[in-house]
Each structure stands twice: as C-alpha cells, then as structure tokens.
C-alpha positions in Angstrom: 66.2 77.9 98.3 68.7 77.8 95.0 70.4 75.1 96.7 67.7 73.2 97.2 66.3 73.5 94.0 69.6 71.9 92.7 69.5 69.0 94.8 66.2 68.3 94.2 66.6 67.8 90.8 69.6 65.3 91.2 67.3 63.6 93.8 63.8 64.1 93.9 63.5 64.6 90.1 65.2 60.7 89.3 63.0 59.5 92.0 59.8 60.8 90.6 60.8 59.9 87.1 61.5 56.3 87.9 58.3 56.0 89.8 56.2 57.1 86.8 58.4 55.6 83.6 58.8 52.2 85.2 56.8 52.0 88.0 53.8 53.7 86.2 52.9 55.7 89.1 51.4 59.4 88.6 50.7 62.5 90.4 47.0 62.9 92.0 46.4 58.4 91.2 49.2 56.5 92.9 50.9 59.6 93.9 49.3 61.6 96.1 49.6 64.5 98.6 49.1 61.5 101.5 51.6 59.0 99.8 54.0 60.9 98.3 56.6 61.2 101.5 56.1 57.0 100.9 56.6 57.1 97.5 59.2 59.6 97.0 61.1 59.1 100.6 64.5 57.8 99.3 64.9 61.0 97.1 63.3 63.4 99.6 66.0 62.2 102.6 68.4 62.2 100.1 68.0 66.0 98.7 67.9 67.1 102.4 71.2 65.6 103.4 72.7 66.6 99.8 71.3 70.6 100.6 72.8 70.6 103.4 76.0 69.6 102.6 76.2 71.6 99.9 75.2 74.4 102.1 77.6 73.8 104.4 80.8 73.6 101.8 79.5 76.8 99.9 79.5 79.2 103.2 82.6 77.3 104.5 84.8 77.2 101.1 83.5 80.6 100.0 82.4 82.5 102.8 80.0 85.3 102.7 79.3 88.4 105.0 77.0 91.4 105.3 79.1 93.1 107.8 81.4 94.8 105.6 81.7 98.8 105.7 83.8 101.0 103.7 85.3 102.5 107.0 87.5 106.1 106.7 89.5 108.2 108.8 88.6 111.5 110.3 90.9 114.1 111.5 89.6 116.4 114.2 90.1 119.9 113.7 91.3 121.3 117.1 94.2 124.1 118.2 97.1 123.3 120.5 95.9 125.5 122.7 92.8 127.7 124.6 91.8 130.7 123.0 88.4 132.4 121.7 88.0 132.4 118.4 89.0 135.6 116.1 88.5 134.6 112.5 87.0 131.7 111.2 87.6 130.7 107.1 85.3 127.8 105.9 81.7 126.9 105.8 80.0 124.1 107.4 80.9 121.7 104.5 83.5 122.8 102.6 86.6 121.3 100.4 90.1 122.1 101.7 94.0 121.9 100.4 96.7 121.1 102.5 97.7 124.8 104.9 94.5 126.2 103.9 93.4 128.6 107.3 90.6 127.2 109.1 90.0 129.8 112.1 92.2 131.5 114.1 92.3 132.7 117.7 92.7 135.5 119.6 96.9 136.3 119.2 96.7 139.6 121.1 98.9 138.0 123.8 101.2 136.4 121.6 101.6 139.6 119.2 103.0 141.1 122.7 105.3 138.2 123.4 106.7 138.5 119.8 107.1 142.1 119.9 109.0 141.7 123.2 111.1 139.3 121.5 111.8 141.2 118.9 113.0 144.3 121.5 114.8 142.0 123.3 117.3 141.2 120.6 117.0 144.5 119.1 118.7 145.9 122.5 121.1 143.1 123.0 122.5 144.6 119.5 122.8 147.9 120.5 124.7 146.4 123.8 126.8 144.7 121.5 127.8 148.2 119.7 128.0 149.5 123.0 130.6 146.7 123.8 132.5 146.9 121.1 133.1 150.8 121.8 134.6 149.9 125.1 136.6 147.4 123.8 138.1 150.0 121.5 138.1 152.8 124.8 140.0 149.7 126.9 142.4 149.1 124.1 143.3 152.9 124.2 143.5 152.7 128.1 145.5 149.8 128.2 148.2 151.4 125.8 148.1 154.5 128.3 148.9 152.4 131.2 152.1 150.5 129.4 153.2 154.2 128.5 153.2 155.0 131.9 154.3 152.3 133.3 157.5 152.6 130.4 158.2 155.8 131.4 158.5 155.1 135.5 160.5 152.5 134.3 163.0 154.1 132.5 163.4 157.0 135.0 163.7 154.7 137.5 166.3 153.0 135.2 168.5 156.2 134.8 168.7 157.0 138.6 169.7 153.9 139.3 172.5 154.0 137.3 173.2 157.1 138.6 173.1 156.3 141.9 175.2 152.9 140.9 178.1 154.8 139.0 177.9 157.9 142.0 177.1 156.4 145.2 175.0 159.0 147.5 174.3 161.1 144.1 170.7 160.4 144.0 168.4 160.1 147.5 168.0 156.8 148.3 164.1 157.8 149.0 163.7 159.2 145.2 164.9 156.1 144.0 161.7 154.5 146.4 159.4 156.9 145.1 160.2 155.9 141.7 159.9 152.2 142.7 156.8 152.4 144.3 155.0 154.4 141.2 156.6 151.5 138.6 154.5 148.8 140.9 151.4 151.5 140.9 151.6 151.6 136.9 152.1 148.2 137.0 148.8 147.7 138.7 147.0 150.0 136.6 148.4 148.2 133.4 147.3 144.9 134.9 143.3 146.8 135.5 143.4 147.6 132.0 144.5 144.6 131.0 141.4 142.5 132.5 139.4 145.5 131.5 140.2 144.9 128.0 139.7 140.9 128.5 136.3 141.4 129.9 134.6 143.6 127.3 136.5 141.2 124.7 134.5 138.5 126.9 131.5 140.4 126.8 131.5 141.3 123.0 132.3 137.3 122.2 130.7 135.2 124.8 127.8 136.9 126.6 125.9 139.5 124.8 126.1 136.5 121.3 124.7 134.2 124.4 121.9 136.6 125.3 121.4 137.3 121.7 120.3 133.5 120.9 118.6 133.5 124.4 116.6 136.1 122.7 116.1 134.7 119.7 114.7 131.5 121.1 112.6 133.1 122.9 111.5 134.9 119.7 111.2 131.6 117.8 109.2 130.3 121.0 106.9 133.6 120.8 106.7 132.7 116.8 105.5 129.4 117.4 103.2 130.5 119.7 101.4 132.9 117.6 101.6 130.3 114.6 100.0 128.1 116.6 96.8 130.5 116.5 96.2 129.9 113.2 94.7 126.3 112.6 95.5 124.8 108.6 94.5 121.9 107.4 97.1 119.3 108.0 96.1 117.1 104.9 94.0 118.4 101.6 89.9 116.8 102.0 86.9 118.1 103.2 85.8 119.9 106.5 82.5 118.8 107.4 80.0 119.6 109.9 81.9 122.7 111.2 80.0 124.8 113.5 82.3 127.3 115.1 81.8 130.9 115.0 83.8 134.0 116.0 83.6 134.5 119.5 83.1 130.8 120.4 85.5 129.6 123.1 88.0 126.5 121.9 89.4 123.8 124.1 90.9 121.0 122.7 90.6 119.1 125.8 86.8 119.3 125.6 86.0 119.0 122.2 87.1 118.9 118.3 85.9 122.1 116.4 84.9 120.0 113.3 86.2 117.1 111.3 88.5 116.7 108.4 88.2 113.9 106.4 91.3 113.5 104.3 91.0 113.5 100.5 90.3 109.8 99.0 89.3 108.4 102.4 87.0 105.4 101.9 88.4 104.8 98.2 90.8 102.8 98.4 89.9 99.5 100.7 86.6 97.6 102.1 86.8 96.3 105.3 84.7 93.2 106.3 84.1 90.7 109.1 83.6 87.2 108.6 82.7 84.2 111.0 85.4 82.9 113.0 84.8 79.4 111.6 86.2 80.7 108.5 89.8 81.8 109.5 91.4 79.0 108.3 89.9 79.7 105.2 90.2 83.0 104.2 93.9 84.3 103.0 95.3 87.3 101.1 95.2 86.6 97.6 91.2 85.6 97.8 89.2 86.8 95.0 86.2 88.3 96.7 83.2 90.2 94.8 81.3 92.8 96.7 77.6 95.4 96.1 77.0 98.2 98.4 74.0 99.6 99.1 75.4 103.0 98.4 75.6 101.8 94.7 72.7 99.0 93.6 72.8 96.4 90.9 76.9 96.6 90.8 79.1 93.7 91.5 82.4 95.2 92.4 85.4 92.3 92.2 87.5 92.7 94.9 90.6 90.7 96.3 91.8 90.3 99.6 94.9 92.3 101.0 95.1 91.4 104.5 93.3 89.7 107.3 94.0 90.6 110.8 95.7 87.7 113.3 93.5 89.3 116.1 89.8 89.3 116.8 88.7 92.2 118.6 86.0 90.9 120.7 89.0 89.0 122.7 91.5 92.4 123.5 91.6 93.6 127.2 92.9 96.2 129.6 95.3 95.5 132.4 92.8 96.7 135.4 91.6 95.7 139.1 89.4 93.0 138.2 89.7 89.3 136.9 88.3 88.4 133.0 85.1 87.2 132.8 84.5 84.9 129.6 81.0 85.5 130.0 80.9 89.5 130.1 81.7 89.3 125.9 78.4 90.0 124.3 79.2 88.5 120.8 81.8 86.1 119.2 84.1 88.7 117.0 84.8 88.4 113.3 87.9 88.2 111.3 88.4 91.2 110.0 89.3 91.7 106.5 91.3 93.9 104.3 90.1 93.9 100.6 90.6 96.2 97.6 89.3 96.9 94.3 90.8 94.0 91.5 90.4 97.0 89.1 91.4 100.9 89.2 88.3 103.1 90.2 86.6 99.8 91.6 85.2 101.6 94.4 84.4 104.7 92.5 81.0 106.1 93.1 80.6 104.3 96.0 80.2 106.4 99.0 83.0 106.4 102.0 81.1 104.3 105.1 78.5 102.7 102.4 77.1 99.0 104.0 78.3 96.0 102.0 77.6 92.6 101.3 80.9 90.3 100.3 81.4 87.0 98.8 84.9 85.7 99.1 85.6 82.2 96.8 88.4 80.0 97.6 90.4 78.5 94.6 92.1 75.5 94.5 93.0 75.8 90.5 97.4 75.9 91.9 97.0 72.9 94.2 94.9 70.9 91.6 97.3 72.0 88.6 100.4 70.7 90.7 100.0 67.1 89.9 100.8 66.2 93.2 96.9 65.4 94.3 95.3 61.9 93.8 92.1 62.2 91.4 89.9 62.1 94.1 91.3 64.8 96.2 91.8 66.4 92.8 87.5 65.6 91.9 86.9 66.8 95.7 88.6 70.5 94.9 86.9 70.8 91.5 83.8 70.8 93.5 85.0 72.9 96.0 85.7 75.4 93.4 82.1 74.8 91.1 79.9 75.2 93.7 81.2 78.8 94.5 79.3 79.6 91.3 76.1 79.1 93.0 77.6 82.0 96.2 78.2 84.1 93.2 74.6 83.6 91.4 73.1 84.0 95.4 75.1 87.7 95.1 73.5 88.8 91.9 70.6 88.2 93.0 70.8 89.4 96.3 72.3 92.9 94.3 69.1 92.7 92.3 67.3 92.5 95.2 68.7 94.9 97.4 66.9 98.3 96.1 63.7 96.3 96.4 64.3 94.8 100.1 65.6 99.0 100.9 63.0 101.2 99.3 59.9 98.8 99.9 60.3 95.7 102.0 61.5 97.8 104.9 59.1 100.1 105.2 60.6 103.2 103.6 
C-alpha cells in the first residue's frame, strides 16, 4: 500500500493535475467515477507497472522475513548410567553454576566396589612387607648355604692334599663323601640363590604390578561412584525438572530435565529467507530486526554468516530412491545475524519470533569510480528505496502489539 501510494503520486497525481490545469477537466463534471479509468489511464497503467517494480527491487535488494527465531541450546540432564534416584538438589526451575549437584543415585553398589578396592591394595601392601621379610630371611639363607658349601670345600681341600703328599693316607671313599656333600651344598647354595631372586622378583615386579592392578580398579570403582552424582556441566538454568527420589533413571529412555546454558539465545538471531534471495544476502549486511517478545523496538543487527546448505534438500543414504516430489516446502537460507551494538538483544527473550529486514548497500561499489553514471544512478536507487523496507518495519513494530493482543483474537 506505501508503495503504491508513492507511485501514484509520481503517476496518477501528474496525470490528474494536467487534466484539470490544462485540460480544465474536474472531478464529479468531466471526471467521473465512469470516465475516470478513460481519463486518467496513462497514469493508472503507469503506477501499476511502476509499484510493481518497485515492489519487486525492494524485497529482492533488501529482503525481508518473518521466520526468524532467536533459537538456543539445551543440554539434557541425564546420568551415564541406570540407577534409582537417592538425592535430588534443585527445584523445578532453578539457576545453576558450573559442578553444582543435581541428584544423585543410588551408590550402595559402587560404595562396595570402592571399599574392595581399597582392601585390595591395602593387602597387596602388607604382601609387599611380607615380601620384603623373605627377601631379608633368603638373604640370610643364602649366606648359610655359601658357608657350608666353603667349609666342604676346604675339608675336601685339606684331604686332598693329604691324600696327594701321602698316597693311601686318607680313604679314597672319605675323599667321595666329601665330594659328594661339596656338590649337595652346591645345590642348596644354587636353591637359595633363585630363592633370593624370586622374592627380589616378587618385591619389584609383581606385588608393584598387582598393586597398580589394584589401583585401577580403585580409580575404575571411583569413577563409578562419581558417576552417581550428576553436576551441571556448564553454569544456566535447569528448567522443567520433575524427578523425585525414588524415581527410576535411564538415560536411554529419557532426559531427567533440561539445562539451558547461561546466555543462550543472547548472543545471535537466526533467520530464513527466500531462496531467490541467496545471491543477495552476504555477511556484512546491515539487517534491522523487532520481536514479538519486545514491541515497538527496532534492534539493528548485521549479518555474520549464512549457511551454503538449505535444509529442505539433505538426505539419508537408505533403501529407497529420492523423490523430488516427497519435499513439502522450498527451504530457506538460513542466516546468522548479531546485534550491531552490545546488549542488542537484551531483554529479548531466548526463542522470541522475529521479523527481519536485511538492506543491501552498494555505497563501496558506487564510491570506487569504476561504475558508469547510469549503473552508478541504478545503485543509488537500489540503495533509496530500502528506506521505504525500513519505514514498512516501523510500522509493522507499531503494529505488532495491536495485530497480537486484538486482531488475533486474544
């Protein structure tokens, strides 16, 4: 209607004028409710192809949408594993810093498992003192043995001599004896000798690797019972939490509550355009925005992103063949925008409906020199006419508590 309005006075308006200043023609004589389509025809055809032209270049050049959302992310509060629930720590709706306890679970079992553990490595301790002691009792063996087998030694040294310096002195069978308990000693000093290595062995190698055997499974029984107590993973808000003590969790069946993380929905708006305008809107864009959520506000925004994919076209690998036909709707080009000021979206709620403008600006191109005046003419109307978008979303903000709380039927 604003549009037309314009171009009727830049058609229409000359028409009538000339009409009734040269042509002496007026309204309700020569002009009349039967004539005036005969009368006025050159400006009326003229203001209908000029409207909609200007039409199309405003939504085109500076695009507008009513699909944009300030979207946020959710984190669902759930344990790592089953369990009935022993404790719970926060309301239905209540704020939350990052470890805070949520609930916990049942950790009777895993109190056992710890305590095991913990005897577990507790005894492989005392078996290392206990090791250590025979070390010390093999040590003492082992010296007993080379004693002995020094001693059959020398004897066996002295009658051998004997028997060497006065042949027949000493019986050939003591010498024999002698021999015999030298190899015996021998062998004994040999047993003590791998005696001693295997309690060293024992003390150094297995009961330390039993001991961190134990010990993992002590960390393993820690995690475990850690894992019965559900924090909050980031600082936000827990909201719509209805688990009670003696409720039963699975976190293959369903989240206990959600978390929404502190700031969510703050920071960006995300909107969908038509797909006719994707070669038109870029990052850099200056956009302006009102939400529902906060009325008669005009929110400048600029655009950070816009995604290379439209959603309605993504697919799964399956069984069957695509069917172009099975999409519902044409998708949008989504678009990333955030506030051109700090605290832009302040007061605005997190998932509050929007309505965007985005303007294109040509000001760089034209200011390069390198355009002809035409082209140059043809920009600076480009870029005027998004003045009229930006008057269409004032009054649309204007509007909007109006077309809420009474058009709709509230």
């Amino acid at each position: 209607m604003l549009e037309l309005l314009l171009c009727s006075m830049l058609t229409i308006l000359p028409d009538y004028l000339y009409r009734r200043l040269v042509q002496g023609k007026r309204f309700g004589k020569e002009i009349t409710f039967f004539s005036v389509w005969f009368e006025l025809r050159w400006g009326i055809i003229t203001c209908l192809m000029l409207t909609i032209s200007l039409i199309s270049v405003i939504f085109y050049f500076h695009p507008s949408t009513s699909s944009a959302t300030l979207f946020f992310r959710t984190v669902p509060i759930i344990s790592e594993g089953v369990g009935r629930v022993a404790e719970v720590h926060v309301e239905y709706s209540a704020p939350v810093a990052k470890g805070d306890l949520i609930f916990k679970l049942d950790s009777s079992k895993q109190e056992a498992a710890l305590e095991t553990a913990r005897r577990k490595i507790a005894e492989v301790d005392a078996s290392l003192i206990s090791a250590e002691a025979d070390v010390l009792k093999t040590e003492g063996q082992l010296q007993e043995a080379k004693s002995s087998v020094q001693q059959a030694k020398d004897e066996l040294d002295v009658k051998s001599e004997l028997q060497r310096r006065n042949p027949g002195i000493v019986p050939q069978r003591d010498i024999e004896k002698l021999q015999v308990m030298v190899d015996g000693r021998q062998g004994s000093l040999d047993a003590a000798n791998a005696s001693k290595r295997s309690a060293e062995l024992r003390v150094t190698t297995l009961l330390p690797a039993e001991k961190a055997s134990a010990e993992a499974a002590l960390a393993q029984a820690q995690v475990d019972y850690d894992k019965t107590f559900v924090r909050a993973g980031v600082a936000g808000r827990v909201e719509q939490f209805f688990l009670r003590v003696g409720d039963i969790v699975n976190p293959l069946l369903r989240p206990a509550g959600i978390l929404i993380p502190e700031g969510a929905g703050q920071r960006s708006l995300q909107a969908g355009f038509g797909q006719i305008e994707a070669q038109v809107m870029k990052p850099g864009m200056v956009a302006e925005a009102t939400c529902v959520s906060k009325p008669w506000t005009i929110i400048p925004m600029v655009v950070t992103g816009v995604q290379d994919y439209i959603a309605a076209g993504q697919f799964r690998g399956g069984e069957q063949l695509l069917e172009a036909q099975s999409t519902a709707r044409p998708g949008t080009i989504f678009v990333f925008l955030e506030p051109l000021y700090k605290g832009g979206l302040e007061g605005v709620t997190a998932g509050s409906s929007c309505i965007v403008n985005a303007y294109t600006s040509n000001h760089e191109l034209i200011s390069s020199g390198k355009l002809s005046a035409t082209h140059s003419f043809g920009l600076h109307a480009i870029d005027a006419v998004g003045l009229v978008h930006a008057l269409l979303l004032r009054i649309q903000a204007l509007l909007l508590p109006i077309k809420t709380l009474v058009l709709s039927g509230h």
